[in-house]
C-alpha positions in Angstrom: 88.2 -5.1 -33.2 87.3 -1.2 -33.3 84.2 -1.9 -35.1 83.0 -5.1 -33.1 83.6 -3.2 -29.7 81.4 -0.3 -31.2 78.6 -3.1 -31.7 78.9 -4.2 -28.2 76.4 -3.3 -25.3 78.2 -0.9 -22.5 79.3 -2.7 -19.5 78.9 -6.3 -21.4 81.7 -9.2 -21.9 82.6 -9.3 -25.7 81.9 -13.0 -26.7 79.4 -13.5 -23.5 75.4 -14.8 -23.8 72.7 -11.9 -24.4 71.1 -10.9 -21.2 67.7 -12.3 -21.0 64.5 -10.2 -22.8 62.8 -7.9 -20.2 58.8 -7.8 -21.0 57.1 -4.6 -21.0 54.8 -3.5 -18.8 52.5 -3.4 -22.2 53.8 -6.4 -23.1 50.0 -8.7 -23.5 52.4 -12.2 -24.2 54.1 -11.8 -21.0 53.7 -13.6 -17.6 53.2 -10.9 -15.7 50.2 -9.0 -18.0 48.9 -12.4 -17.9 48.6 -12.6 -14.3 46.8 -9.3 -13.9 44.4 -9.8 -16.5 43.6 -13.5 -14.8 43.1 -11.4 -11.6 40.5 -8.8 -13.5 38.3 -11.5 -15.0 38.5 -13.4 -11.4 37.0 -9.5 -9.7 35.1 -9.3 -12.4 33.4 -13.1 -11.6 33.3 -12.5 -7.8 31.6 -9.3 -8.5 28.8 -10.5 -11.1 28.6 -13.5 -8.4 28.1 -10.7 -5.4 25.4 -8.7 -7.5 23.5 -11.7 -8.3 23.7 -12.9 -4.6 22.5 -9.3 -3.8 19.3 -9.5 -5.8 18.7 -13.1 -5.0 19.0 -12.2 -1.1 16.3 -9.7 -2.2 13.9 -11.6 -3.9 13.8 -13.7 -1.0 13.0 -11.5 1.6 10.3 -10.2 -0.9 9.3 -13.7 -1.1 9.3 -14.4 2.6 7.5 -10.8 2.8 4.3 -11.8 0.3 4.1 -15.7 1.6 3.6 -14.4 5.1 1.5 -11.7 4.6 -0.7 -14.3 1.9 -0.9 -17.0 4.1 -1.9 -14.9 7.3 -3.6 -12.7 5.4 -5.8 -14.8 3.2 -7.7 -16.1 6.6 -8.9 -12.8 7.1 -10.7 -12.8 3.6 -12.9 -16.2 5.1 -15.0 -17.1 8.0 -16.6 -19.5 9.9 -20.4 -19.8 9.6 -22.2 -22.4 11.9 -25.9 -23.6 10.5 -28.4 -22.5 13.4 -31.8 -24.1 13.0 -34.1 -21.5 14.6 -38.2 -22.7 15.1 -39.8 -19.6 14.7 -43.1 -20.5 15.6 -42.2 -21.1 19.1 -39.4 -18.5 19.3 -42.5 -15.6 20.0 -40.6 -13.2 17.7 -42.2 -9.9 18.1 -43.3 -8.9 14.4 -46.3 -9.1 12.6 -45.5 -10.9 9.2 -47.8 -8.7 7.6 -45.5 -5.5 8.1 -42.8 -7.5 6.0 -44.6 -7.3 2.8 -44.4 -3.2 2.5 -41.3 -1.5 2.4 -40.4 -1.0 5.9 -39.4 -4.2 6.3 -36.1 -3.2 7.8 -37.8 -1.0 10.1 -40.0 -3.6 11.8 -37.6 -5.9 12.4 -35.9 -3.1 14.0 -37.3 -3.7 17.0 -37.8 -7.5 17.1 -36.3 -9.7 19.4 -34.1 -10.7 16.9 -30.5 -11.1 19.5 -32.9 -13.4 21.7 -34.6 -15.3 19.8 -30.8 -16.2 18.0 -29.0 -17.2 21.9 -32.6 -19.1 22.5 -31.8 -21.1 19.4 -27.9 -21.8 19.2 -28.6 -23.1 23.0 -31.5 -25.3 22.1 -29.1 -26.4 19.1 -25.6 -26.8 20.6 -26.2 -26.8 24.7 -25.8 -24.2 26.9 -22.9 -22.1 26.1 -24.2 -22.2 22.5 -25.0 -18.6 22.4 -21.0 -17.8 22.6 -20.4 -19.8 19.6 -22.8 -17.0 17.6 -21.4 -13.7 16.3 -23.3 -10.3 16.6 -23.3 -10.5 13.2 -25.9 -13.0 13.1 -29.0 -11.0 13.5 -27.9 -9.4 9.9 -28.0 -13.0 8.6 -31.2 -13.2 10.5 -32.4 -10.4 9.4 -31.7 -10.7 5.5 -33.3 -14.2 5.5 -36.5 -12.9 7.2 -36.7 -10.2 4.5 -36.4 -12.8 1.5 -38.4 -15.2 2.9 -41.2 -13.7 5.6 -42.5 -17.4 5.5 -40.0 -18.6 7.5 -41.7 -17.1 10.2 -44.2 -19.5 10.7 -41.8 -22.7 10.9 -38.3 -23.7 11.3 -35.4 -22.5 9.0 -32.0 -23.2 9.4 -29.8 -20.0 8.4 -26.1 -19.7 8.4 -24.6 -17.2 10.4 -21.2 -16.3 11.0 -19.9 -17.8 14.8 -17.9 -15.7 17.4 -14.4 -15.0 17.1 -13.4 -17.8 19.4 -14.8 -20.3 17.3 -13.4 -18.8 14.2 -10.2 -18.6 15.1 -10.3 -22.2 17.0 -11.7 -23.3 13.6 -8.2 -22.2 12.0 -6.0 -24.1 14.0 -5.2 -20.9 16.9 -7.7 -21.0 19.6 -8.0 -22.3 22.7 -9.0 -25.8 24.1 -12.5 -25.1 24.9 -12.9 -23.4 21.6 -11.5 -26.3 19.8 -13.4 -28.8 21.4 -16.6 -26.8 20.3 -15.6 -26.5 17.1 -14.7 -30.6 17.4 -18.9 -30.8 18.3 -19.9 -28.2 15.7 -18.0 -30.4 12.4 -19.6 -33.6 14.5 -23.1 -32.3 13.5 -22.4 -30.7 10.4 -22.8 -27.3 11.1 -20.0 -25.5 10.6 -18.6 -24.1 7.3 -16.1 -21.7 5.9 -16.9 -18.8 3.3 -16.1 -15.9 1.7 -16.0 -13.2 4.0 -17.5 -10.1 1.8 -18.2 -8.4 4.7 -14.7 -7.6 5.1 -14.6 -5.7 1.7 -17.6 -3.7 2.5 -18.0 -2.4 6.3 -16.2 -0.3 8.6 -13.9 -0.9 11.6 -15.8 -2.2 14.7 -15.0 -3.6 18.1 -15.8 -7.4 17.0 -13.3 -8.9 14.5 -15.8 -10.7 13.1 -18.0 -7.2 12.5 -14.9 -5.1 11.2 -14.1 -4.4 7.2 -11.6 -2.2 5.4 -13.8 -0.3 2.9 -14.0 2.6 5.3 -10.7 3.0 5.3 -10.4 1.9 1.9 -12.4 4.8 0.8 -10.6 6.8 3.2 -7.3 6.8 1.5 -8.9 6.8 -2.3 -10.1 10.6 -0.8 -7.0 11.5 0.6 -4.9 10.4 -2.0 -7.0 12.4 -4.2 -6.6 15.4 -2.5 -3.3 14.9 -2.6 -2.2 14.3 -6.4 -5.0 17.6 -6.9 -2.9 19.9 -5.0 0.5 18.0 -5.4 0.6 17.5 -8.4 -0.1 20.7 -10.5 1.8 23.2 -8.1 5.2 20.5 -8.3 5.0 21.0 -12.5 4.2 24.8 -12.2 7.5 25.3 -9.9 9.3 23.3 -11.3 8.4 24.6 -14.8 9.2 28.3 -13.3 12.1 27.5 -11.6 14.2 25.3 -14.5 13.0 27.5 -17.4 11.8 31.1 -16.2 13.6 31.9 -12.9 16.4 34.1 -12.8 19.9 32.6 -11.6 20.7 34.1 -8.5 20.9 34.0 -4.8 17.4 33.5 -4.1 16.9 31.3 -6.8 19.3 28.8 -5.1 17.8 29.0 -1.8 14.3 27.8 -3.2 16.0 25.4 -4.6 18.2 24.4 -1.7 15.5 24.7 0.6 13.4 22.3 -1.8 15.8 20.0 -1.6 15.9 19.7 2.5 12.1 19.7 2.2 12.4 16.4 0.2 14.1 15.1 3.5 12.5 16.0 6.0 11.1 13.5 8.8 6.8 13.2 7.7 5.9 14.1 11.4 7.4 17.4 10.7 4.6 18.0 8.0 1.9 16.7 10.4 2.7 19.0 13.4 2.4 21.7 10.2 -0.4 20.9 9.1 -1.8 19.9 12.7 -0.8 24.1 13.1 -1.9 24.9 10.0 -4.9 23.4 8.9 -6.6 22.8 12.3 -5.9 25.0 14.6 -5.1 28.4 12.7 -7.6 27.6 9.6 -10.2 25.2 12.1 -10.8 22.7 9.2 -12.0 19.8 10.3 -10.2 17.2 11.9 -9.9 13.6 10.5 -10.8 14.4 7.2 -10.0 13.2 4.2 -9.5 17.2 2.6 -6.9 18.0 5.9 -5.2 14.3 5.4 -4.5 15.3 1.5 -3.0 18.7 2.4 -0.7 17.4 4.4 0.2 15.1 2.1 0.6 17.0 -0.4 2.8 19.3 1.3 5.2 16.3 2.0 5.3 14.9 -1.5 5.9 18.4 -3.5 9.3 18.5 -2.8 9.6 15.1 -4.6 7.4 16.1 -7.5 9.5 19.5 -7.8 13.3 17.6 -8.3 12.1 15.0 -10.5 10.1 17.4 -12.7 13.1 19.5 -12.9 15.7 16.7 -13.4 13.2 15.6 -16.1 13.0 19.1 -17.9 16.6 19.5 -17.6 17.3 16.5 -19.7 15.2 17.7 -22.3 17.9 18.3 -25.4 18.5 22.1 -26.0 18.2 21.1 -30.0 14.2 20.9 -29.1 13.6 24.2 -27.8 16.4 25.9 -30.4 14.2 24.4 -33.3 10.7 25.2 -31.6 12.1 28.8 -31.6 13.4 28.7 -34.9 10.6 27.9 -36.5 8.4 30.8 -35.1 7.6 29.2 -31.4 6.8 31.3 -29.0 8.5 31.2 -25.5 5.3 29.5 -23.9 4.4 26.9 -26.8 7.9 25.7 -26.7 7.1 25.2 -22.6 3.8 23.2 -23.2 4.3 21.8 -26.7 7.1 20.3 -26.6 9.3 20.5 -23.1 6.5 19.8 -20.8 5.4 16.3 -23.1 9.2 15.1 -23.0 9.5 15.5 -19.8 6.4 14.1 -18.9 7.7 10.8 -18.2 10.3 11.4 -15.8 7.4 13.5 -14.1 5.3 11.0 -13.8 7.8 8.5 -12.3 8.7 11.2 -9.2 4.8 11.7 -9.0 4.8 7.9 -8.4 7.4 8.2 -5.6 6.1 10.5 -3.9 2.3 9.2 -4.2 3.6 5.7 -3.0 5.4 7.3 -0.2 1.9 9.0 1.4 0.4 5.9 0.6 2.1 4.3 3.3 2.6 7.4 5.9 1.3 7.0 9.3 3.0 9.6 11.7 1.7 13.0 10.0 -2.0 11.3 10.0 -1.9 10.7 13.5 -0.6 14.1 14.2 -3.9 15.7 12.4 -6.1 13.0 13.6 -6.9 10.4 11.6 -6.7 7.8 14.4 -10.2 8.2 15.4 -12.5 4.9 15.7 -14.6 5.8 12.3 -17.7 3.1 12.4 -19.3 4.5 8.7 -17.8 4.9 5.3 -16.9 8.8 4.8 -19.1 10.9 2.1 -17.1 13.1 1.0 -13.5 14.7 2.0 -15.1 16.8 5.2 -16.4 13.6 6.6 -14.3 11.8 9.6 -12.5 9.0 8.1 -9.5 6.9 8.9 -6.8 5.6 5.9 -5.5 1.8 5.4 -2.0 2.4 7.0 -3.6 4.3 9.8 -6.5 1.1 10.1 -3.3 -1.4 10.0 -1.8 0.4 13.0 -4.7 0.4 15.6 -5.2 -2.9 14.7 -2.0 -4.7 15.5 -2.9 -2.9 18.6 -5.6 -5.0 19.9 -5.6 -8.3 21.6 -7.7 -10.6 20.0 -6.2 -13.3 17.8 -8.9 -12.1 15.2 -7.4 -9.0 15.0 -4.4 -10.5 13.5 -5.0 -12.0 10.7 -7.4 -9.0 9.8 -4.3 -6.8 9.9 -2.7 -9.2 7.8 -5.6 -8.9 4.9 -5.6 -5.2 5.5 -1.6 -5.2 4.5 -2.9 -7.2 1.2 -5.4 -5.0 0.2 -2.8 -1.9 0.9 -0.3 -3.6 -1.3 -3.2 -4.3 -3.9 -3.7 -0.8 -4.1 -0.1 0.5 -4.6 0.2 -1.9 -6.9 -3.1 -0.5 -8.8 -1.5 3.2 -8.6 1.2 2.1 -9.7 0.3 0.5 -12.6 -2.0 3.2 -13.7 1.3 6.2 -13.9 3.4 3.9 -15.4 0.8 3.1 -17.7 0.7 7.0 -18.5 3.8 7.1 -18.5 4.7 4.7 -20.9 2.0 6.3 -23.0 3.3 9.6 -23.3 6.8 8.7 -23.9 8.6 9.9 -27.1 11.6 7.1 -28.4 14.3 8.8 -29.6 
């Protein structure tokens, strides 16, 4: 009896049941362990079903983003030509047919009744208000065909022009009655058409939306942006080069950095009423070009250039420049031999942010500018020019219906050329990447 009450559990009846097995808390073939790793696999589902849903939700409003833009946009790339029969020989144009065979032909037709003789024969063609069916752009189309044809002169030609805006955006389902119901006559006769609308890739803003093109501003931005990467780019590396690998550690060493860090966000007017201070009225460059639109710029996206090309030497492994200086490297070559091309990469990708970034900025352009009405292509970066953001903005501004639609092709061709940029430093950068 000594021995079996030894055996049994404190507080327990000799001769009773055992008490029921208590699981661990560690316990993996118990209810309860069971229970919470059903509930981790279920947050675990509802989470991979809340990411997905994220990036779904996004594609879509890209989606919705490119279909709009594409299928606004895609009628500013086309037009609406009419056919215009014109009789020459009884329109009295004033040119002699003789001055077309030498090499100012351009110059005698310069002062031909060209804009006449066209209204005399779109309302001999299609009634009296036939002349407001016509674009200005016609007498180009007039002009052209003279040039390559001076016969034409001495009978009747028909020639397609490009009609009025009206009529052009009637023709695509958005204008008014009376537009409509011309453009109703016009496809009763046969003479209206839709084309290609090169014109569009090759002129300059104008007051008619038929007239006005984005290679002005297209050209524009190619300038400034290279303005921009030439000063941005080089003095981002160099500081942040100095800075990670040269600079001593101490208090004015962090506030550089610290204040190169609240450069990075800072609003973009702020840069514009800088270099509005700066570059135009203290140094009197001029304003609305290219060369001050690039400075700017650049002073905006060297903040961004300077943290990612530090973030990107800092990752460099210490191992690289221990061996460089083992083997008989000096300081320098261990720099631009083998730190600089590692780090190249990651470089490259905050040279891409910041680069799209002044792509797309508006507000520190206006602020220097770059608003003005620019009817010509610029030269060079002196010349007045106006950039594709800064071309979208005025115009959404206008009324006309044609207006629209161009604004909508202008977005295209700004997306085409991120896209293009874009493609080119990730190319590089993919290039000059070492695997490990």
């Amino acid at each position: 009896m000594t021995g079996q009450a030894a055996l049994t559990p404190h507080g327990a009846t000799p001769g009773a049941a055992p008490a029921p097995r208590i699981a661990a808390p560690t316990d993996w073939r118990g209810e309860a362990m069971r229970r919470r790793i059903a509930r981790r696999y279920a947050a675990e589902r509802r989470f991979r079903l809340m990411g997905l849903a994220a990036v779904l939700l996004s594609a879509g409003f890209l989606a919705f983003l490119l279909v709009t833009m594409v299928g606004n946009g895609a009628r500013g790339f086309t037009r609406t030509q009419i056919a215009l029969p014109i009789d020459f020989q009884r329109s009295a144009i004033l040119i002699d047919p003789a001055l077309l065979t030498g090499g100012n032909a351009e110059q005698a037709l310069a002062g031909a009744n060209l804009p006449a003789v066209i209204d005399k024969a779109a309302e001999t063609a299609f009634g009296e208000n036939g002349a407001r069916m016509i674009s200005p752009a016609a007498q180009t189309a007039v002009r052209k065909a003279i040039i390559a044809d001076p016969a034409i002169l001495t009978g009747t030609a028909t020639i397609t022009v490009p009609a009025s805006e009206g009529i052009d955006v009637a023709a695509k389902g958005q204008g008014s009655a009376a537009n409509e119901a011309a453009v109703a006559r016009l496809q009763q006769a046969g003479a209206l058409s839709t084309g290609l609308n090169l014109r569009f890739l090759t002129a300059s803003d104008g007051t008619d939306p038929t007239l006005v093109g984005i290679w002005g501003a297209l050209k524009g931005s190619l300038l400034t942006m290279a303005v921009t990467l030439a000063l941005s780019f080089p003095v981002g590396v160099f500081a942040a080069l100095y800075l990670e690998e040269y600079a001593p550690r101490n208090r004015w060493t962090d506030l550089i950095e610290v204040s190169i860090n609240n450069l990075a966000a800072v609003p973009s007017i702020i840069f514009g009423l800088l270099g509005l201070a700066i570059f135009l009225n203290l140094m009197h460059l001029p304003r609305s070009a290219p060369l001050v639109g690039g400075m700017t710029l650049a002073l905006m996206t060297m903040p961004v250039i300077v943290i990612a090309g530090r973030n990107a030497i800092k990752a460099v492994p210490p191992s690289i420049r221990d061996a460089a200086l083992g083997i008989g490297a000096s300081p320098v070559q261990v720099v631009f031999h083998h730190v600089l091309p590692l780090a190249l990469p990651g470089i490259l990708t905050g040279t891409i942010i910041g680069m799209a970034r002044a792509l797309g900025e508006t507000a520190p352009l206006l602020m220097i500018g770059m608003r003005a009405f620019v009817a010509s292509p610029p030269h060079g970066v002196m010349d007045p020019a106006s950039v594709l953001p800064v071309q979208i903005f005025l115009w959404s501004d206008e009324v006309g219906h044609g207006f629209i639609e161009k604004t909508s092709a202008a977005i295209i061709v700004l997306l085409a050329f991120l896209l293009t940029m874009n493609s080119i430093a990730i190319y590089l950068r993919n290039k000059f990447e070492k695997k490990w």
